[in-house]
C-alpha positions in Angstrom: 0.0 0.0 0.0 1.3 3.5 -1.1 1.5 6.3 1.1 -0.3 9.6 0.3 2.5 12.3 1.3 0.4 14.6 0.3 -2.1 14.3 2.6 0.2 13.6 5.4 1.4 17.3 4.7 -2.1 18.4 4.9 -2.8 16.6 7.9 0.3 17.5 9.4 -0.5 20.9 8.9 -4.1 20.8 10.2 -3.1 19.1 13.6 -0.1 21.9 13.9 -2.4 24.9 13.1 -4.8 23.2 16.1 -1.6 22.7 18.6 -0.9 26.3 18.3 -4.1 27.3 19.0 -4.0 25.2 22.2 -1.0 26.7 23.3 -0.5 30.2 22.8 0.8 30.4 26.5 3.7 28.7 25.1 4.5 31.4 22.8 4.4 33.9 25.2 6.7 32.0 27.7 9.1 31.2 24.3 8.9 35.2 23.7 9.8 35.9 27.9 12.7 32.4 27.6 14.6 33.6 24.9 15.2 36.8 27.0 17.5 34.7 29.1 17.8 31.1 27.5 19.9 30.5 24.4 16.9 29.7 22.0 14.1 30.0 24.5 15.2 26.2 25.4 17.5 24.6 28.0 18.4 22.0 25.1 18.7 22.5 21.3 16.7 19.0 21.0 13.7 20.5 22.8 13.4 23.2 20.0 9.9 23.6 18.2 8.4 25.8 15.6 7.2 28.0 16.1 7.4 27.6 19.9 8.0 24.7 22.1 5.2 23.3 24.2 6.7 24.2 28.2 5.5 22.0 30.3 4.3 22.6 33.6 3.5 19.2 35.8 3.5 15.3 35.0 1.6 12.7 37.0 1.6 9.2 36.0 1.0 8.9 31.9 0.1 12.1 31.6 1.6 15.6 31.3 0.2 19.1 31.5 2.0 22.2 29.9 1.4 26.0 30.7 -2.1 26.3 29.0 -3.7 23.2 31.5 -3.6 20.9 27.9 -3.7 17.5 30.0 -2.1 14.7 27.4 -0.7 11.6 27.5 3.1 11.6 27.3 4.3 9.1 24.8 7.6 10.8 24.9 9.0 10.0 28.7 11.3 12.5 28.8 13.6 10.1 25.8 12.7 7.4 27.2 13.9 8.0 30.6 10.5 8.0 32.5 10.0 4.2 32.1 7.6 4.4 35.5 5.7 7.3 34.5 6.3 10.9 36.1 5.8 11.6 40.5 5.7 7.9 41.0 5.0 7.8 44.8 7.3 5.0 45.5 10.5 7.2 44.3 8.9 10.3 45.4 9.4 8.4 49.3 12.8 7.1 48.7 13.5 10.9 47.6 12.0 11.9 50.6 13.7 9.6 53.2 16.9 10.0 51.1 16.9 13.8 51.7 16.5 13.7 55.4 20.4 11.9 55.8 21.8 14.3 53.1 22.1 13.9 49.4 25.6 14.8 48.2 28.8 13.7 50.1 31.6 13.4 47.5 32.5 10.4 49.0 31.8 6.6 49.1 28.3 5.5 50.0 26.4 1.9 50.3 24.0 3.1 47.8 26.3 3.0 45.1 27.5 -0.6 46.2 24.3 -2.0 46.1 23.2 -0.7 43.2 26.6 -1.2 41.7 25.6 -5.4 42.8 22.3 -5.3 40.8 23.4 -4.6 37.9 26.2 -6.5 37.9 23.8 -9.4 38.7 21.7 -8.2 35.8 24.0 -7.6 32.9 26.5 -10.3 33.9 29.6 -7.4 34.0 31.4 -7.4 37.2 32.7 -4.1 37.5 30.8 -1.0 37.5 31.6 3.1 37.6 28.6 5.6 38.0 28.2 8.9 35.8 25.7 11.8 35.8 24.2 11.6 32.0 24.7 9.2 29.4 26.9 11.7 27.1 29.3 10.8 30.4 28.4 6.6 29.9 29.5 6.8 26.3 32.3 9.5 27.0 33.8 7.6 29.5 33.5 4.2 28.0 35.2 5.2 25.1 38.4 6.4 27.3 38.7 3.8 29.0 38.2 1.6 25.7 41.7 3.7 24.0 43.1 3.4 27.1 42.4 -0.4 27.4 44.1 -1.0 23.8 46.4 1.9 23.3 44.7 3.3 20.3 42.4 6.2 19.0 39.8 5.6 16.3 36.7 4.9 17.3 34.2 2.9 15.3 30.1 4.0 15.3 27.3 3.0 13.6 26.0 5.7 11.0 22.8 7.4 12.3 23.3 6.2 15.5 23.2 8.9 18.9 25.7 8.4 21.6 25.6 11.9 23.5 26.9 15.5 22.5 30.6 15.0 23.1 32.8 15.5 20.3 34.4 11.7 19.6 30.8 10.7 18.9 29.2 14.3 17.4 30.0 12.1 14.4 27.4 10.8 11.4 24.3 11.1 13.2 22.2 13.9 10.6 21.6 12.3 7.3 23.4 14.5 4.3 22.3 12.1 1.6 24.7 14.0 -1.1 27.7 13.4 1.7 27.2 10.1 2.9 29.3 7.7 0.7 29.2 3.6 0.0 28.3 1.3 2.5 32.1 0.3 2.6 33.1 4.0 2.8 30.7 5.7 5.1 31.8 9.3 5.6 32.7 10.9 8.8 30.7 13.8 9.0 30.5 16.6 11.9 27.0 16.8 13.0 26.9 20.5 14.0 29.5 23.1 14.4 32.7 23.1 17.0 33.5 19.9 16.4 37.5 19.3 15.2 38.0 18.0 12.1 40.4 15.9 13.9 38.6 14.2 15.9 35.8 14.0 13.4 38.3 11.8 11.0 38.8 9.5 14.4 35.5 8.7 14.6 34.3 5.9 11.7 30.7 5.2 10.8 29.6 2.0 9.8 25.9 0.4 8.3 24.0 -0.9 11.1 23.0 -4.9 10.4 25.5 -5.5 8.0 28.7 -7.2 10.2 30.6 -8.0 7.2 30.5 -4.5 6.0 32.1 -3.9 9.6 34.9 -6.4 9.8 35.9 -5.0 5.9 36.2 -1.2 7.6 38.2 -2.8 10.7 40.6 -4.7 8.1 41.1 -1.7 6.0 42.0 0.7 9.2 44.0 -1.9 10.5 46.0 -1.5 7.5 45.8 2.0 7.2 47.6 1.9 10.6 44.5 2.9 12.6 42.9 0.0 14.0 39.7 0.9 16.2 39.8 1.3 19.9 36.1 0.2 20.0 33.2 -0.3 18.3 30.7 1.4 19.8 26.9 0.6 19.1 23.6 0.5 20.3 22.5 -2.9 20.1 18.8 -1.8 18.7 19.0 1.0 17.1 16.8 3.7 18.9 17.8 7.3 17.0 15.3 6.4 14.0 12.5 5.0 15.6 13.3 1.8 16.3 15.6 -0.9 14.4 15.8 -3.9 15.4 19.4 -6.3 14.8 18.5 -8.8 12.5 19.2 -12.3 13.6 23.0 -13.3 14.4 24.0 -9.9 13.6 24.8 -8.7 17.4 26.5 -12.4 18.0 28.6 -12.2 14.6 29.5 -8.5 15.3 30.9 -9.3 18.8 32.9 -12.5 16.8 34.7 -10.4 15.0 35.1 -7.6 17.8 37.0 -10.5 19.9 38.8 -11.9 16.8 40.4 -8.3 16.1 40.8 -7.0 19.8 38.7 -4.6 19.1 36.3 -3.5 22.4 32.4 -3.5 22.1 30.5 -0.8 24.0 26.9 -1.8 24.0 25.3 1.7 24.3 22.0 0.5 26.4 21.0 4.5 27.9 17.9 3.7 26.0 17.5 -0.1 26.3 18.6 -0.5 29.7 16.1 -1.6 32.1 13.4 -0.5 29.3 13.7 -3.9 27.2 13.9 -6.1 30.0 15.6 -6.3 33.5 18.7 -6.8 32.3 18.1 -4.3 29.0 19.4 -5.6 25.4 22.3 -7.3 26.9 20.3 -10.2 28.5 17.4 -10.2 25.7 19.5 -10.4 23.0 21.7 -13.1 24.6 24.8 -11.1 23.8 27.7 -9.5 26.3 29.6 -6.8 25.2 33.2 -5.5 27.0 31.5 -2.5 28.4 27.7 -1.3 28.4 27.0 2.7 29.2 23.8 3.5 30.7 21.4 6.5 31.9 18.1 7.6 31.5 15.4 5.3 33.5 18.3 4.6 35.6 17.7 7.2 37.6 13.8 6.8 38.0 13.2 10.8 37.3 16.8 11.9 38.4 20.2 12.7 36.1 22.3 9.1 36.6 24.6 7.1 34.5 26.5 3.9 34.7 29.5 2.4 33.2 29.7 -1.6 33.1 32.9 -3.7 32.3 34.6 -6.9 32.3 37.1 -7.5 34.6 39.7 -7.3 32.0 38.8 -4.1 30.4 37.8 -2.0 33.7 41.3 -2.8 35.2 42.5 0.1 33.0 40.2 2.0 35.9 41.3 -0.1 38.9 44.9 0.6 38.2 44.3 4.2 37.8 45.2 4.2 34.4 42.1 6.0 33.5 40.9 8.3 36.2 37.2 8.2 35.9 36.0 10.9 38.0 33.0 13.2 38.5 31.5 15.3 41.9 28.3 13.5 41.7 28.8 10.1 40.3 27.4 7.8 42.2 25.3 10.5 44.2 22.8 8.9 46.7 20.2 11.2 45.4 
């Protein structure tokens, strides 16, 4: 069955013109934001036209924004309110956790026993906390170079793994730009990113392993071998792709054949897909696994899981993985 575009324009036009209607005290709160926020917005991915929708309470599955609009919120803040907004369960442990103090810079039996679940969960023994998953992947990927002694870092094209710079990298589609499956371009997505570190950072097709071991074989002989490859196991940056069958077991094969380390980027699968995330549905352990979102129920988090082998680069304070709230007890 054919798609009418034309009258998805139409509708989509119809459905915006009602929106804006709805929420004209969105526009006047844009007008007052950009006064003092950088585009109205406290992030360039919560941008609208022509004004975003500012939200004012959540409660449950359902959001309200500035005009009283009551909706249901199919968005979950990316994906990171997995048990719906002012769950009352989290709302006491914020409570009770408030009352003893929330931020210590220091060592606390919170982190150890969450640090034990997931370890249990995603069968990785050793774990390091972050505040966002920009941080996970960030972090990951350090201790990944430092782990082999080498730069490049392999991604798959389209994919998101945060905004810092090693991973700004073939995300935005520039169909004219793009290249051959065996020759995906490295492409800066957005300005102030170094060309440099752009050209360290090699895209590959998602579901397509041989297309990846042929890119590994040809930077291994350009003298660049990858540091890591580093992937979201189901694709969740355009809509939803799923990994064909055998792909994620052939690409970790090859990973291990070329010493190359696999970072399964789960800050959207994790504890979403299952209590153990894509790791444990898909049957298929990577060398290090970055998480956020739902893992903080509501709050910024992140996590950092590793084998033994790979997270002694950390142990041995070879890579000093640091940060004045990881592992915060709020």
């Amino acid at each position: 069955m054919s798609i009418n575009m034309e009258r998805v324009a139409e509708l989509t036009e119809i459905e915006s013109k009602r929106l804006n209607e709805r929420t004209k005290g969105s526009g006047d709160m844009y007008n007052r934001a950009r006064n003092s926020l950088s585009g109205g917005v406290a992030s360039s991915y919560q941008l609208r036209e022509p004004w975003p929708i500012y939200l004012e309470r959540g409660q449950g599955p359902k959001v309200w924004d500035v005009d009283g609009n009551e909706m249901w919120d199919f968005h979950n803040g990316f994906g990171s309110m997995l048990q719906g907004h002012a769950h009352p369960v989290i709302g006491e442990a914020i409570q009770e956790r408030y009352g003893k103090g929330t931020h210590f810079a220091a060592p606390t039996e919170d982190a150890l026993a969450v640090a034990e679940n997931l370890s249990s969960r995603w069968g990785l023994p050793k774990w390091r906390y972050t505040n966002s998953g920009s941080e996970s992947t960030m972090d990951a990927i350090r201790i990944a170079r430092a782990y082999t002694g080498r730069d490049t870092v392999m991604k798959i094209f389209g994919s998101y793994h945060g905004h810092h710079d090693t991973v700004m990298v073939s995300i935005g589609v520039e169909y004219d730009k793009i290249g051959d499956r065996d020759n995906l371009a490295s492409l800066p997505y957005g300005g102030g990113i170094p060309d440099a570190t752009v050209q360290m950072t090699v895209p590959v097709p998602f579901n397509d392993a041989e297309a990846m071991e042929r890119r590994i074989i040809r930077l291994t002989d350009e003298g660049r071998k990858p540091a890591c490859v580093i992937m979201e196991p189901a694709m969740m940056n355009l809509g939803v792709v799923l990994p064909e069958p055998g792909y994620l077991e052939q690409v970790r094969e090859i990973t291990r054949r070329h010493g190359v380390v696999l970072i399964f980027d789960e800050v959207k699968t994790g504890l979403c897909i299952g209590p153990g995330g894509a790791t444990q549905r898909f049957g298929v352990t990577p060398d290090l696994v970055t998480m956020a979102k739902a893992l903080g129920g509501g709050l910024p988090s992140g996590a950092i899981g590793g084998t033994e082998e790979v997270m002694s680069v950390v142990e041995d304070h070879t890579v000093f993985q640091v940060g004045t709230y990881n592992g915060n007890p709020w």
